[in-house]
C-alpha positions as CSV (number, residue, x, y, z in Angstrom):
1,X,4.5,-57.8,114.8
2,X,3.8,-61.5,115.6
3,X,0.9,-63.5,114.4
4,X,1.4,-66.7,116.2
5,X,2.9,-69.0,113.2
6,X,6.8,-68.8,115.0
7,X,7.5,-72.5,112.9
8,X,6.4,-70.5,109.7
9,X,9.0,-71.6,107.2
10,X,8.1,-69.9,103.4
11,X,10.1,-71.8,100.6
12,X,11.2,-68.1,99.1
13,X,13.2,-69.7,96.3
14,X,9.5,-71.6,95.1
15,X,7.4,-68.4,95.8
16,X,9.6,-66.2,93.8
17,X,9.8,-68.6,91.2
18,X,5.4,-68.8,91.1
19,X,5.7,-65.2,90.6
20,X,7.8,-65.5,87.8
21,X,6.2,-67.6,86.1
22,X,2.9,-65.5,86.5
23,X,4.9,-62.9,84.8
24,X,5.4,-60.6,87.7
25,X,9.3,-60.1,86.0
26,X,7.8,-59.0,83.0
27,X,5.1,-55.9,84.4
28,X,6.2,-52.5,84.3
29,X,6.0,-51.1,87.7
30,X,7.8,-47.7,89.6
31,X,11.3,-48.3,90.2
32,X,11.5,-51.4,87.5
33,X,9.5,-54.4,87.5
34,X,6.4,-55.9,89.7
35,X,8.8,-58.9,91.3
36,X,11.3,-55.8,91.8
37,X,8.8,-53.8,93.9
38,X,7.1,-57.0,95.8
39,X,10.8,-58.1,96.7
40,X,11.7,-54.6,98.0
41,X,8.3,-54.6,99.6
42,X,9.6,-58.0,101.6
43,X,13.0,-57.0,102.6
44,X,11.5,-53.3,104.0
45,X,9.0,-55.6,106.1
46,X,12.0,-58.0,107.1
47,X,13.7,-54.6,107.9
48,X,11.3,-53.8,110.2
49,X,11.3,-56.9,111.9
50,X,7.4,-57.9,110.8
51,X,6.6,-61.5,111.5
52,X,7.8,-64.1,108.3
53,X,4.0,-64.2,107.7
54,X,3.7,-60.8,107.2
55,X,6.7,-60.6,105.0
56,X,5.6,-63.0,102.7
57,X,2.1,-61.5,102.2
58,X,4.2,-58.4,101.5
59,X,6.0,-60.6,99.1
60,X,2.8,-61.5,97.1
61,X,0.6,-59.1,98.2
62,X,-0.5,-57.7,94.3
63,X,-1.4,-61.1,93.5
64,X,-4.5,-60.5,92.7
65,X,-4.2,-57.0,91.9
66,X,-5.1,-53.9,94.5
67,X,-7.3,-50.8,94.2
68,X,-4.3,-49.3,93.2
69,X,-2.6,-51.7,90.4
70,X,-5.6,-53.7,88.8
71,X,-3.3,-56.0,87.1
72,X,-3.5,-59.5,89.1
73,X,-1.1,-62.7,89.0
74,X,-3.8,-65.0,89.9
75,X,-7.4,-64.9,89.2
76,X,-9.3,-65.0,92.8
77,X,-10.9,-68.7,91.9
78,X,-7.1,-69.4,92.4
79,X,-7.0,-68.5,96.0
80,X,-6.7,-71.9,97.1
81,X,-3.2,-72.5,94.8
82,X,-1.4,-69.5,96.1
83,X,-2.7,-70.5,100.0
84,X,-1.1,-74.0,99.2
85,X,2.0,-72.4,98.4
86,X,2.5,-69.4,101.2
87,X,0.1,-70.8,104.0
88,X,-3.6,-69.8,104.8
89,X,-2.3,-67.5,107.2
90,X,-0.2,-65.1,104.4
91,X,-3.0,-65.8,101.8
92,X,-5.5,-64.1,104.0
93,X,-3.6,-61.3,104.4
94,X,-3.1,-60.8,100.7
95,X,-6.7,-61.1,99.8
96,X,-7.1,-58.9,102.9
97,X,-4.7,-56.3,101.4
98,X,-6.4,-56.8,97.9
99,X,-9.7,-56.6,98.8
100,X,-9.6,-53.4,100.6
101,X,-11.6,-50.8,98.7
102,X,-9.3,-47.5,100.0
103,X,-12.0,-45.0,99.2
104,X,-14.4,-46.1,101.5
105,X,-12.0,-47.7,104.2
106,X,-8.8,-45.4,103.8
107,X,-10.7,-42.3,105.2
108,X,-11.3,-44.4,108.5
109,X,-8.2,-46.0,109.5
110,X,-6.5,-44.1,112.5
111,X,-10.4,-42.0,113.1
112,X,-12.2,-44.9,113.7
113,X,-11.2,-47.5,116.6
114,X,-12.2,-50.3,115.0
115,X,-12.7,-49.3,111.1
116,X,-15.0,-51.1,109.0
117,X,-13.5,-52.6,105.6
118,X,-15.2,-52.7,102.5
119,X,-14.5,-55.8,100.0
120,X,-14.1,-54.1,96.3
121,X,-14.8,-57.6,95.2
122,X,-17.8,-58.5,97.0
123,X,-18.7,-55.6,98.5
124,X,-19.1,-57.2,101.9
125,X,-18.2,-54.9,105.0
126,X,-17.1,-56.2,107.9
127,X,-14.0,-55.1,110.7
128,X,-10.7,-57.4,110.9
129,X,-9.1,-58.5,113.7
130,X,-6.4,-55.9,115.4
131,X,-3.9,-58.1,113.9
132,X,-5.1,-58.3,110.8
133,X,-5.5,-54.3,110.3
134,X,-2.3,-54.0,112.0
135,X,-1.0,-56.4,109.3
136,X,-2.7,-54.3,106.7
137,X,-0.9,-51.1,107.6
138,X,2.2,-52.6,107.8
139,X,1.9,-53.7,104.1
140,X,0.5,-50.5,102.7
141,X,3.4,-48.7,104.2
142,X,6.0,-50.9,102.6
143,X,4.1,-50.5,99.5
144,X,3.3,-46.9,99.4
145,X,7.3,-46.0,100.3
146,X,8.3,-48.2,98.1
147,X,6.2,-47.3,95.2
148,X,6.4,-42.9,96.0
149,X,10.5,-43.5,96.2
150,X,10.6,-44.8,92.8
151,X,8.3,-42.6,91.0
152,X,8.5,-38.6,92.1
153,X,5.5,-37.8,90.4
154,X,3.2,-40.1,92.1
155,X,4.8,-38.5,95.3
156,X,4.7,-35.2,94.3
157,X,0.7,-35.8,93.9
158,X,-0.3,-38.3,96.5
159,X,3.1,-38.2,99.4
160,X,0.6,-35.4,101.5
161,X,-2.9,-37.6,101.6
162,X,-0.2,-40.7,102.2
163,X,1.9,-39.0,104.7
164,X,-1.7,-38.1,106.7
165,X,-2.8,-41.6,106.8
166,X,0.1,-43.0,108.0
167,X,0.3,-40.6,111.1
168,X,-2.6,-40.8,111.7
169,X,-2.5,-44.6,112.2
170,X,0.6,-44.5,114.0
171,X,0.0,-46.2,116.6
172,X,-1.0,-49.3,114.5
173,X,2.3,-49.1,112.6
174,X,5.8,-51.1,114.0
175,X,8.5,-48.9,115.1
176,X,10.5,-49.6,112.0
177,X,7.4,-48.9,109.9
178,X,6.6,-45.8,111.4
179,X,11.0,-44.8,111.4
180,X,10.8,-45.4,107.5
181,X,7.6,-42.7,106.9
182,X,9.2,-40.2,108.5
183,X,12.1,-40.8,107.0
184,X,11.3,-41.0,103.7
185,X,8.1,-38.9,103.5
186,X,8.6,-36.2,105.9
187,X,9.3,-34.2,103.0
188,X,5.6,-34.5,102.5
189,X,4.0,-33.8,105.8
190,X,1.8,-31.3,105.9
191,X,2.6,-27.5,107.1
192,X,1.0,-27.4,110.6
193,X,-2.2,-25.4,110.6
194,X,-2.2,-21.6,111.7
195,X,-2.1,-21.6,115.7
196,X,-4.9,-20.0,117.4
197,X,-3.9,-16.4,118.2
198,X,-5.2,-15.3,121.7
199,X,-5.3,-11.5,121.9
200,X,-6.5,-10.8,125.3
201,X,-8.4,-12.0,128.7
202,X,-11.7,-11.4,129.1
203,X,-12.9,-12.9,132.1
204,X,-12.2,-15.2,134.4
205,X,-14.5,-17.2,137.1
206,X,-14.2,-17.4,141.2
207,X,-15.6,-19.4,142.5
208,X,-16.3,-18.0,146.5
209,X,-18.3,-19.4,149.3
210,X,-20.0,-15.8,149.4
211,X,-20.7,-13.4,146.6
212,X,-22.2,-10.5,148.1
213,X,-19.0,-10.5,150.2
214,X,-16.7,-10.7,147.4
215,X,-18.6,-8.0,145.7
216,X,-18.0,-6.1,148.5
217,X,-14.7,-6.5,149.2
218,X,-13.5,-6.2,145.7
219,X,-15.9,-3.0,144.9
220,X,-14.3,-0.7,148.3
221,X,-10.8,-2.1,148.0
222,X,-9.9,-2.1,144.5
223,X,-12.8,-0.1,142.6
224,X,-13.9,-2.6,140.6
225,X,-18.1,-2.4,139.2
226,X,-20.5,-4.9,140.3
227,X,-22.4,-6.2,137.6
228,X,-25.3,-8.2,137.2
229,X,-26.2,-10.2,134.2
230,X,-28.2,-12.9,132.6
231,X,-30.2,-15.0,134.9
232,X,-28.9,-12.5,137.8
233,X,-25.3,-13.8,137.7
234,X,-22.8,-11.7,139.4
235,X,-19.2,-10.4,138.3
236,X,-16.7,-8.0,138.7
237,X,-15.5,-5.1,135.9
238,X,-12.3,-3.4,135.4
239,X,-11.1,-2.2,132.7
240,X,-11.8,-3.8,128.9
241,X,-12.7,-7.5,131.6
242,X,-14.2,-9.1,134.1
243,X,-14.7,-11.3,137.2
244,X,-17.5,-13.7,137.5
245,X,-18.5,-15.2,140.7
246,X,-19.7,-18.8,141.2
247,X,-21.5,-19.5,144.2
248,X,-19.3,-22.5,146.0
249,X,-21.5,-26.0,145.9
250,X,-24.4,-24.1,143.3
251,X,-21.4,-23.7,140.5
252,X,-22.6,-23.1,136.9
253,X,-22.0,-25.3,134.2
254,X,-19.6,-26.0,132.3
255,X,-17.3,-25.1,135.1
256,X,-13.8,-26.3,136.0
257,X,-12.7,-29.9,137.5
258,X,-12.0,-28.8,140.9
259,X,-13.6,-25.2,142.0
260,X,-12.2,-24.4,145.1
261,X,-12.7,-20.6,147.1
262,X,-9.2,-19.8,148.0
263,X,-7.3,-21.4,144.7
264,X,-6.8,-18.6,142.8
265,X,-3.4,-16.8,142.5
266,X,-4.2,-13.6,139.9
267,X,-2.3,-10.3,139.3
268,X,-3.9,-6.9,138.5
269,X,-2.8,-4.1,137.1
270,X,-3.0,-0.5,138.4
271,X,-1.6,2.9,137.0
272,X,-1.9,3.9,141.1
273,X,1.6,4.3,142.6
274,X,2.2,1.5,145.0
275,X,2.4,4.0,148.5
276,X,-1.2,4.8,147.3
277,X,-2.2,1.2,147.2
278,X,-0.4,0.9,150.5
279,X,-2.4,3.7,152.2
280,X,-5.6,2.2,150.3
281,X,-5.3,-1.2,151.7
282,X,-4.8,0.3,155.1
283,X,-8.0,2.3,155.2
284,X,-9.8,-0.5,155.0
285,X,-7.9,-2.7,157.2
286,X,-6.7,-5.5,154.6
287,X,-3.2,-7.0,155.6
288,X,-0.4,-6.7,153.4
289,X,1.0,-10.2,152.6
290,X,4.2,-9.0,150.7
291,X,5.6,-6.0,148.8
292,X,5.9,-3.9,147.6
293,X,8.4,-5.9,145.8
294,X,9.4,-6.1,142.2
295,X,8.2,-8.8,140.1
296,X,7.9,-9.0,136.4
297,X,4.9,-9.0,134.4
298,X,3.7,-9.5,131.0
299,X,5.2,-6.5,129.3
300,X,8.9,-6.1,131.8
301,X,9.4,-5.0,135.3
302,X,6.6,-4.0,137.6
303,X,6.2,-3.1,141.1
304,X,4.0,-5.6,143.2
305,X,2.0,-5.4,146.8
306,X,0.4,-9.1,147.8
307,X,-2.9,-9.3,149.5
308,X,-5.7,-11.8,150.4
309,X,-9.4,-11.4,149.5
310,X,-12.1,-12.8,152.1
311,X,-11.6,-16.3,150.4
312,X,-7.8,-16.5,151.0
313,X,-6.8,-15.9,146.7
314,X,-3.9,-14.4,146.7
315,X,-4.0,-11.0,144.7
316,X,-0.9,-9.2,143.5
317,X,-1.8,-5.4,143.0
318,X,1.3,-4.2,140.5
319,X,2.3,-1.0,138.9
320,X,4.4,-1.0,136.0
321,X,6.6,1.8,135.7
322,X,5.8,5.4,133.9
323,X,6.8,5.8,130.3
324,X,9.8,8.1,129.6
325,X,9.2,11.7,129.7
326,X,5.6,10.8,131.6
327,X,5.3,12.8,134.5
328,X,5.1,10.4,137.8
């Protein structure tokens, strides 16, 4: 993460000593103190290789409290002291961080493209800079780790919603950043949600450069029912589906990105032996392109015979094989 500031120099000695004397070494905070957490918080940014900037608003980034820990180093009147000692730059970002009113603004990052913030102390909304939200996320993740790590209750309660935000704004996150979330709150990630289930086909759509043909062709041949339906829309019905016919150039909508007559490659099942599909085809004069051959289908080896209807789709006619003890 850069920001631009590559002759940044922080006096850390100076810093760390402003935030003693604020008393950060004497708040409770998970895993020890506040100057504990905020150093940790620094050295998981420096880990990550964020931009010195960013790892010294980590640094001091509770200085004036956050939505989550209300107990501020500095009042906000004392901006101006803390941006003398860190740099503008840094001191934005920690009023940035500070500021940020997570009920309103948490809910958006990684949904919206460019999420409006909410102030908590002024109330003002308004949408950072890329770098500045980048910046932001970079920050809470160091601090959320940091903080769930060293207190397994607050994780046990919050490592889910936490977990969620941060993948979903993964790709405003550093590689390091993102590394570290998995790592240490995979744990937490939620259990996928139940997959759809499909059960069966019910139709599918043709589109052919001339329907009464196909109807034709498909109703002698293979003994499937015309059907009309809705606004006089044609198909085709076998068994528990269907075929339905788009007209080529007057398809319906929605319909898919290229419909082309000829594109189609299907398989259809018969319980008709395949000499009898042979002799069929023959009585009506329709070349066999292949077969019968064996193939295997959904449920284990069938037999297959390969023929073209009038818009050149391929059509595999297949038999699977009689049960045990069936009479053939």
């Amino acid at each position: 993460m850069t920001t631009g500031q590559s002759e940044y120099t922080p006096n850390r000695p100076r810093i760390e000593g402003f935030l003693r004397d604020r008393g950060a070494d004497r708040i409770p905070h998970p895993g020890g103190t506040l100057l504990e957490h905020l150093l940790r918080v620094a050295r998981l940014l420096a880990e990550w290789g964020a931009d010195p900037v960013v790892q010294v608003a980590g640094l001091c980034h509770a200085a004036y409290g956050t939505d989550g820990f209300d107990q501020a180093l500095l009042e906000l009147t004392e901006r101006g002291a803390l941006a003398e000692l860190i740099g503008d730059r840094a001191e934005s970002l920690v009023y940035l961080y500070a500021s940020c009113g997570r009920a309103t603004v948490y809910p958006r990052l990684g949904r919206d493209r460019s999420p409006v913030f909410r102030d908590r102390f002024t109330g003002r909304e308004y949408t950072p800079a890329d770098p500045e939200l980048r910046a932001v996320l970079e920050l809470t993740a160091a601090n959320e780790i940091d903080v769930l790590t060293h207190n397994e209750d607050l994780a046990a309660r919050h490592g889910t919603a936490l977990y969620r935000l941060l993948a979903r704004s993964r790709g405003l996150l550093s590689a390091g950043a993102w590394a570290a979330c998995t790592r240490e709150l995979g744990r937490y990630a939620p259990d996928p949600a139940p997959g759809i289930r499909i059960t069966g086909l019910d139709h599918l759509v043709l589109t052919v450069a001339d329907i009464e043909r196909t109807v034709g062709f498909y109703q002698r041949v293979l003994g499937m029912r015309p059907v009309t339906f809705g606004d006089g829309r044609r198909a085709l019905a076998f068994g528990t589906s269907k075929i339905n016919l788009h007209q080529a150039g007057r398809e319906l909508l929605p319909r898919a990105a290229r419909p082309t007559p000829g594109s189609a490659d299907l398989c259809l099942v018969t319980d008709t032996p395949q000499a009898q599909v042979l002799e069929q085809l023959a009585a009506y004069g329709v070349a066999v392109e292949e077969g019968p051959v064996p193939r295997t289908g959904a449920l284990g080896p069938f037999t297959s015979t390969y023929l073209r209807d009038p818009d050149g789709n391929l059509i595999e006619i297949s038999t699977y094989p009689a049960p045990p003890g069936v009479a053939g």
